[in-house]
VONUZA-381008 format. One record per residue (C-alpha): residue number from 1; residue in three letters; x, y, z. Coordinates in pm, 1 decimal. Each point is the difference from the previous one (the first is absolute). Layout:
torba bami east north up
NUM ALA X Y Z $
...
//
This chain:
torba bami east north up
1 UNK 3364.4 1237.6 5067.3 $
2 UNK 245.4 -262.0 -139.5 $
3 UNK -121.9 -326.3 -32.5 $
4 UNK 189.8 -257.9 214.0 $
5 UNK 176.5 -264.0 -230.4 $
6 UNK -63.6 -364.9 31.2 $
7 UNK 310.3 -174.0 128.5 $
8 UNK -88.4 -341.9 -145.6 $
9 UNK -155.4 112.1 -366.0 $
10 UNK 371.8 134.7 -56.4 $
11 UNK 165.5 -316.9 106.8 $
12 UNK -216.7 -193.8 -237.8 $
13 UNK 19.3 226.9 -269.4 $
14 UNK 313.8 58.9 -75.9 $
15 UNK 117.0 -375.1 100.0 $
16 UNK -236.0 -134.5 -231.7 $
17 UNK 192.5 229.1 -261.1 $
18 UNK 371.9 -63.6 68.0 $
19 UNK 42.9 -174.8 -315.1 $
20 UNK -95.5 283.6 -261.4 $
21 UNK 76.4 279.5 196.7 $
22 UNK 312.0 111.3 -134.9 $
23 UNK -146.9 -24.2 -363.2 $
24 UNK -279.3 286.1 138.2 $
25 UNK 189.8 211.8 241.8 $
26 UNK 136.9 238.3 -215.4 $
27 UNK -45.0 301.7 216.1 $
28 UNK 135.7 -194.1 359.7 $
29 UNK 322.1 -120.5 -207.5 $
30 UNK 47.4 353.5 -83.4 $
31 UNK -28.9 122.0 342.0 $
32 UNK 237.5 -236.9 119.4 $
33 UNK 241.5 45.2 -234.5 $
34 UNK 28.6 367.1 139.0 $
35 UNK 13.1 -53.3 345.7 $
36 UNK 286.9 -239.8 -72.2 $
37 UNK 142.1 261.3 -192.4 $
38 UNK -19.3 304.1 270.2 $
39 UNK 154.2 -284.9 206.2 $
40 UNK 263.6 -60.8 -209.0 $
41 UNK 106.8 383.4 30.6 $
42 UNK 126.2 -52.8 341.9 $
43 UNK 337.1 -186.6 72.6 $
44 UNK -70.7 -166.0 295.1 $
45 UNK -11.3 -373.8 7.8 $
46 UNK -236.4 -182.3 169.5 $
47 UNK 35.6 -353.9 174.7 $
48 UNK -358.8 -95.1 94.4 $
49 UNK -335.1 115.0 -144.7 $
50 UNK -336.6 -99.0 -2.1 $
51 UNK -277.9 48.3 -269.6 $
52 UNK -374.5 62.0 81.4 $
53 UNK -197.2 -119.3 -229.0 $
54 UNK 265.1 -121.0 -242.2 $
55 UNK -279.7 -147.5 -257.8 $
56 UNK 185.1 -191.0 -298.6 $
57 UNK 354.6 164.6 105.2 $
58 UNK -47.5 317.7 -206.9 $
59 UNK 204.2 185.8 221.8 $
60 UNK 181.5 -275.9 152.5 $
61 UNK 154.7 -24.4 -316.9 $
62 UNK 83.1 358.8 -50.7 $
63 UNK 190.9 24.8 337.1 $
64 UNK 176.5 -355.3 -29.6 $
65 UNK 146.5 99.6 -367.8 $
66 UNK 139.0 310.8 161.1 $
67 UNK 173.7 -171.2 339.5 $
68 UNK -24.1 -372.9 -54.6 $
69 UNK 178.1 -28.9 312.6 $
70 UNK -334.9 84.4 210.6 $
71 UNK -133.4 -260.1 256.4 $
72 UNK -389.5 79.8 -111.7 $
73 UNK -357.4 -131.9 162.9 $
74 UNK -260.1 17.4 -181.7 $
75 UNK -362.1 -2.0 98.0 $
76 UNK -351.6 62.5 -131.9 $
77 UNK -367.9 -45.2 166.2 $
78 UNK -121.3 -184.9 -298.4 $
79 UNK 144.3 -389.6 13.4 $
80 UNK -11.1 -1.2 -377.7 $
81 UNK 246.1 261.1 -54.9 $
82 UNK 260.8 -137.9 297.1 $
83 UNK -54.4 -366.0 -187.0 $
84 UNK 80.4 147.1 -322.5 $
85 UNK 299.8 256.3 95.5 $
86 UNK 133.8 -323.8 177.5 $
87 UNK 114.9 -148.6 -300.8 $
88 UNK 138.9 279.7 -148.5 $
89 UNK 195.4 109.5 300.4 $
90 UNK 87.8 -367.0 144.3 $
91 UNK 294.5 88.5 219.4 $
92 UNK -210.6 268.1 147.2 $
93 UNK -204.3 -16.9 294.6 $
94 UNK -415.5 28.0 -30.7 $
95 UNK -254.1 65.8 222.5 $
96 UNK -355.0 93.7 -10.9 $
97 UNK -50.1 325.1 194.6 $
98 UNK -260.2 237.8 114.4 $
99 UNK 169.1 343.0 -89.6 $
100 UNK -192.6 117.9 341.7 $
101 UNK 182.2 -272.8 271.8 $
102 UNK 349.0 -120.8 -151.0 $
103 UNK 133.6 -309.7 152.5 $
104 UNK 325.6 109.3 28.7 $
105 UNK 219.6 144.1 305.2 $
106 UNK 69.4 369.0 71.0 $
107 UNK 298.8 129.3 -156.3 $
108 UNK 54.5 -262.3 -230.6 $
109 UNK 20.6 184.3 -353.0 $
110 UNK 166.6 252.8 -157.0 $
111 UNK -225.6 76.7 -269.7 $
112 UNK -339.8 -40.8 -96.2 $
113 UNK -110.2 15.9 -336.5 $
114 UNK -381.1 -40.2 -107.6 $
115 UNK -155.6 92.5 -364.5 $
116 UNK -378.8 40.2 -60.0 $
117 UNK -145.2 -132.8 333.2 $
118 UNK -57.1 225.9 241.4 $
119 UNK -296.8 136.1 -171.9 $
120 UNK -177.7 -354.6 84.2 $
121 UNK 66.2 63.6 354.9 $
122 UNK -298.5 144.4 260.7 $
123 UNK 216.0 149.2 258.9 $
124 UNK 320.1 148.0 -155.9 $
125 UNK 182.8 180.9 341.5 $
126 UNK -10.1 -386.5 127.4 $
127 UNK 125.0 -154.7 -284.7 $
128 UNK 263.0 279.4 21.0 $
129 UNK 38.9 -22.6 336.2 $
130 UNK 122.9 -391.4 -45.9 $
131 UNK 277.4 107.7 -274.2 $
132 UNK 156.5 220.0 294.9 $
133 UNK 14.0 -265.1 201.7 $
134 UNK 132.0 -255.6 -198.4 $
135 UNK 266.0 248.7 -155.0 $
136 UNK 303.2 58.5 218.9 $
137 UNK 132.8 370.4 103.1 $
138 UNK 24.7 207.7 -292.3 $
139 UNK -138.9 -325.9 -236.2 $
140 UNK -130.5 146.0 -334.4 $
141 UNK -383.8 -77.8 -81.5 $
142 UNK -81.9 44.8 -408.5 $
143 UNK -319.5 -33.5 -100.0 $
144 UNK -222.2 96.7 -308.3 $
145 UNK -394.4 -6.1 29.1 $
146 UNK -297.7 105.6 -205.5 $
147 UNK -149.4 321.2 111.8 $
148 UNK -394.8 151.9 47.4 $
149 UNK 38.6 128.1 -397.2 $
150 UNK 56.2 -370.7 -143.2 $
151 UNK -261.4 -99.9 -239.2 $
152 UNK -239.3 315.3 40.8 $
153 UNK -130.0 -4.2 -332.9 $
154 UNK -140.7 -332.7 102.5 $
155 UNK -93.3 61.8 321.1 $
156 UNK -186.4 356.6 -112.3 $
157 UNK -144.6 -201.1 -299.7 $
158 UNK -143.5 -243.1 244.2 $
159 UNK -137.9 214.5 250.6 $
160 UNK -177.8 197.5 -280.0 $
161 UNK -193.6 -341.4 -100.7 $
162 UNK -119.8 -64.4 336.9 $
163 UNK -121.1 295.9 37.7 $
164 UNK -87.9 132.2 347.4 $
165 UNK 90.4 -325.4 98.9 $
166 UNK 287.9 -28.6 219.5 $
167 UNK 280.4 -173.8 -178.8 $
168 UNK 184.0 -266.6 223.5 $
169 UNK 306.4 -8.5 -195.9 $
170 UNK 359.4 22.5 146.9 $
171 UNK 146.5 315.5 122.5 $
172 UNK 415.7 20.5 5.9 $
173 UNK 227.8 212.3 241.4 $
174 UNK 86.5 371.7 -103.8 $
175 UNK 336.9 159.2 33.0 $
176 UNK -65.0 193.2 351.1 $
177 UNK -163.0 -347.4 139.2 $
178 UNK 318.2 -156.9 -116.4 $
179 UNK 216.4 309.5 142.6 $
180 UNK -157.4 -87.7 311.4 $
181 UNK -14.3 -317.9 46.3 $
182 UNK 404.3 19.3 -63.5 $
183 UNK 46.8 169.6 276.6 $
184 UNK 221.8 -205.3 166.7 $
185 UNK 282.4 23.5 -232.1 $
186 UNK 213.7 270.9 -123.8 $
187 UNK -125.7 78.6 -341.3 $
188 UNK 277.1 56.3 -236.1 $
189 UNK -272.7 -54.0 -375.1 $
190 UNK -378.2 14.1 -25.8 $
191 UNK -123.1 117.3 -355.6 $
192 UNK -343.2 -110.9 -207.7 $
193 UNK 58.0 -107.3 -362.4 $
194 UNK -245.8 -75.5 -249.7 $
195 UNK -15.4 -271.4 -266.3 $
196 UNK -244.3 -34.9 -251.0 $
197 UNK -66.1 -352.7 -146.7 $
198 UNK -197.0 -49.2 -348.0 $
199 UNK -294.5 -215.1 -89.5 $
200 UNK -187.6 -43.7 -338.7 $
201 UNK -356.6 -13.5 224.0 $
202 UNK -123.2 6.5 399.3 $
203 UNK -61.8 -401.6 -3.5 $
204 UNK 354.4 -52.6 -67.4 $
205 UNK 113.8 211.3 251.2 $
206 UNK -223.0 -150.3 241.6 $
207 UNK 91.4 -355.8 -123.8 $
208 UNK 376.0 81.1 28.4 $
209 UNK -63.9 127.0 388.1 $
210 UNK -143.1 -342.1 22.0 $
211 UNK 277.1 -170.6 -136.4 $
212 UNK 270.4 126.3 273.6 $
213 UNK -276.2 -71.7 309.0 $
214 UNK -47.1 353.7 39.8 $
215 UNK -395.9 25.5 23.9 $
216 UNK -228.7 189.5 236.1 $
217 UNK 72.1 -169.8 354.7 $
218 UNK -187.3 238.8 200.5 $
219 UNK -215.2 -98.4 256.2 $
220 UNK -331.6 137.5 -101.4 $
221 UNK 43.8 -110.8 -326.7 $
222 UNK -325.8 -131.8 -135.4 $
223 UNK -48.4 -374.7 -64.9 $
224 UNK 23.9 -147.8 -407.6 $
225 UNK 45.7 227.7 -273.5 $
226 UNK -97.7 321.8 -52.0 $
227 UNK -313.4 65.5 -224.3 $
228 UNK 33.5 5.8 -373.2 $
229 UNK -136.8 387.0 -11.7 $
230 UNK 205.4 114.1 282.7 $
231 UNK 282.4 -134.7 -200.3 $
232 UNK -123.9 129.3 -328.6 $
233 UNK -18.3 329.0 181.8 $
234 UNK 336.2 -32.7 95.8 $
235 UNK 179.5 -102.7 -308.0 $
236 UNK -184.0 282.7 -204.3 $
237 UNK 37.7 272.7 263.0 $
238 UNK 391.6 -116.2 -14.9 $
239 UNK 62.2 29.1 -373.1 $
240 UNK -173.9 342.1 -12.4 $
241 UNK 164.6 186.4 282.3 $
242 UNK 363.7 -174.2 -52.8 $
243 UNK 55.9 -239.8 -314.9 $
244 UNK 303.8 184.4 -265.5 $
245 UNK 141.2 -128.4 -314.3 $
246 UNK 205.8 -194.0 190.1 $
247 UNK -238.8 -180.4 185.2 $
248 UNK -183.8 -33.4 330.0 $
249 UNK 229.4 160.1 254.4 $
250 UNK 51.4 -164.6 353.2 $
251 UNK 194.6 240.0 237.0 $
252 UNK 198.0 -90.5 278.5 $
253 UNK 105.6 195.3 302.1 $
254 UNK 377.8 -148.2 125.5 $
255 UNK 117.5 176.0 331.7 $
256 UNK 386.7 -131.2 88.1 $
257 UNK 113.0 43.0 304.2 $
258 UNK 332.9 -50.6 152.6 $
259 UNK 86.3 37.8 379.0 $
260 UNK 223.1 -104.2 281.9 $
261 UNK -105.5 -141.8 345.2 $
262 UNK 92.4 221.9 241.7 $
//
């Protein structure tokens, strides 16, 4: 069963972050750099877009560089990150937003773009949902999230150290749930990529997660830390199944998807 996600740890987490996220977020920069590039493939021009979730401008700044002429709004759930992208973006509009109940009138955009968020979200065919209506006729919707595969070394290396005890850690959406919950556009791109990023050992990977606000927010997450032999267990179990000469690997699932309102 997936474990619900807690609405207000991700706010806090990744506002209380905003400063020294890009210096972490090696993986999510990638990620939007190729969205903006499958984008950039197509010769329409836009003349107003929204992001979701537009974090320190990643992909604001990907999409601006390639029409500079876009009228853009940017939002994010997490105050932090809309303070922050404010001043880096100052003659664009900001707005905190919940990704499930935009503020915005129907038919008002022409494209939607979101990188690495929807993956934080509990009910993904409403989120969705609220792109086609804010999109007008034939209004493109681009979006890159992490899928079910992302970080399942970690995840397999921590439900091995509990146990028979039921891990409570975060579960993302797969392609199919994705497929589905798409359903009211016209699909023209869905694919799954993976990237691998490199670590010298598992508490730098887990500090790094930390660093960009994206830590465990479920629900039935247990209070404090974990115990020092569950994480003992998990650390060793890690480097035997999965460490290389290069490192300890940290795998992430992309799916892209681009699609149309109909």
């Amino acid at each position: 069963m997936k474990n619900k996600i807690d609405k207000s740890q991700v706010r806090q987490h990744f506002s209380s972050h905003a400063e020294e996220y890009d210096r972490y977020a090696r993986i999510q920069q990638k990620v939007a750099e190729q969205l903006a590039a499958r984008l950039s493939t197509e010769e329409q021009v836009w003349g107003n877009a929204l992001e979701i979730g537009c974090g320190t401008g990643m992909l604001s700044r990907q999409v601006l560089n390639r029409q500079p002429g876009l009228s853009l709004v940017l939002s994010d759930l997490a105050h932090g990150m809309s303070r922050h992208v404010q001043q880096l973006f100052p003659t664009c509009p900001v707005c905190d937003t919940d990704a499930v109940a935009l503020p915005f009138l129907s038919n008002r955009f022409d494209l939607v773009l979101s990188s690495s968020v929807y993956q934080w979200l509990n009910d993904l065919p409403r989120a969705f949902a609220e792109v086609a209506r804010v999109l007008t006729p034939g209004g493109k919707f681009a979006v890159a999230l992490f899928g079910g595969k992302t970080l399942f070394e970690l995840r397999t290396a921590h439900q091995h150290a509990l146990g028979k005890r039921q891990s409570h850690g975060q579960t993302f959406p797969d392609l199919n749930q994705v497929a589905a919950a798409a359903g009211l556009f016209d699909i023209e791109f869905l694919s799954t990529e993976f990237e691998v990023e490199w670590h010298a050992t598992v508490p730098q990977l887990l500090k790094n997660l930390k660093r960009i606000g994206a830590q465990n927010a479920s629900q039935g997450r247990p209070q404090g830390l974990a115990s020092r032999q569950v994480m003992q267990r998990m650390i060793d179990y890690y480097h035997q199944e999965y460490a290389t000469e290069k490192g300890i690997p940290a795998t992430y699932e992309v799916i892209y998807l681009l699609a149309r309102r109909k």
